[in-house]
VOTI-124687 format. One record per residue (C-alpha): residue in one letter; x, y, z. Coordinates in steps of 0.05 Angstrom, whole numbers, plus 32768, in hexadecimal, padded with zeros to 4 digits. Layout:
<atoms>
AXYZ ...
</atoms>
This chain:
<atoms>
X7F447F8B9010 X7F827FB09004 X7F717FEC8FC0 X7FA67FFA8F9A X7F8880488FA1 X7F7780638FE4 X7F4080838FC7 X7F2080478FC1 X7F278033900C X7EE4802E900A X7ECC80048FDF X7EB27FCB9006 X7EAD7F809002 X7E637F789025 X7E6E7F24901E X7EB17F2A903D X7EC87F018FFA X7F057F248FFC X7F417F17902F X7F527F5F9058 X7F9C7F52903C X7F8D7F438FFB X7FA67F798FCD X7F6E7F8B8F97 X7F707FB48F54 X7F337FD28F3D X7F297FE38EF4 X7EFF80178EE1 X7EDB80288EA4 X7EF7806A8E9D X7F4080528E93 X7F4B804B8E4E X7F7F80108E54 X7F477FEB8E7C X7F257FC78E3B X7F657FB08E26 X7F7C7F9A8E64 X7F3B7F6C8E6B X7F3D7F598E23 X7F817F3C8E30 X7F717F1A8E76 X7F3E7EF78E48 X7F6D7EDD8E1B X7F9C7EC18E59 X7F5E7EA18E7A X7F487E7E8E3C X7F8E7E608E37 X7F977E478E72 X7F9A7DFD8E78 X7F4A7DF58E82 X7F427E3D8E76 X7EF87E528E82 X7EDA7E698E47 X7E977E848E67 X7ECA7EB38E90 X7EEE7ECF8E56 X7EB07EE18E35 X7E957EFC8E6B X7ED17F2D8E6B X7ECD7F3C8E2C X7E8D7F568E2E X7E9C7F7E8E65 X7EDC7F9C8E46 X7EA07FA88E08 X7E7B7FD18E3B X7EC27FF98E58 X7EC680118E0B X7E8180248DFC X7E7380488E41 X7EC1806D8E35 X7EA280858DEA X7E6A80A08E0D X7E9D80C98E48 X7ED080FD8E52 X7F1B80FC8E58 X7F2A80CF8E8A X7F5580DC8EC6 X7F8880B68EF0 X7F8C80AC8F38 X7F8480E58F6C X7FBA80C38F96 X7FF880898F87 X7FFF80528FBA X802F80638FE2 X8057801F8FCE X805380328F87 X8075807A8F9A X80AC80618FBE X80BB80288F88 X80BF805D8F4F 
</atoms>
């Protein structure tokens, strides 16, 4: 499983669910475009052809959670460290 931070190297995948090469993003409450982010994935998944609805309100309520728990923190921060990729593509 490939993090988009190196900080979160590791974060593990127990099941092995996850391919070693597969690049992963992990969203986390404390980012404040997170809600919106999942509110919108929603939306796409519910129109795609045979979109699952169960899914999208699933995320939904988890974006719901992002918000509430973010009310309840302090300023949130961004990473410690850039990918290296993302550095040398900016």
């Amino acid at each position: 499983m490939l993090h988009a931070r190196t900080d979160y190297d590791h974060i593990q995948d127990p099941n092995n669910k996850i391919p070693a090469d597969e690049p992963v993003l992990l969203l986390r409450g404390q980012d404040p475009l997170a809600p919106e982010i999942l509110e919108q994935y929603a939306r796409e998944t519910e129109r795609m052809v045979g979109g699952d609805k169960l899914l999208a309100n699933t995320i939904r309520i988890h974006a719901q959670r992002m918000r509430i728990w973010q009310s309840n923190m302090a300023v949130p921060h961004g990473p410690a460290t850039m990918p290296e990729d993302a550095v040398q593509n900016s």
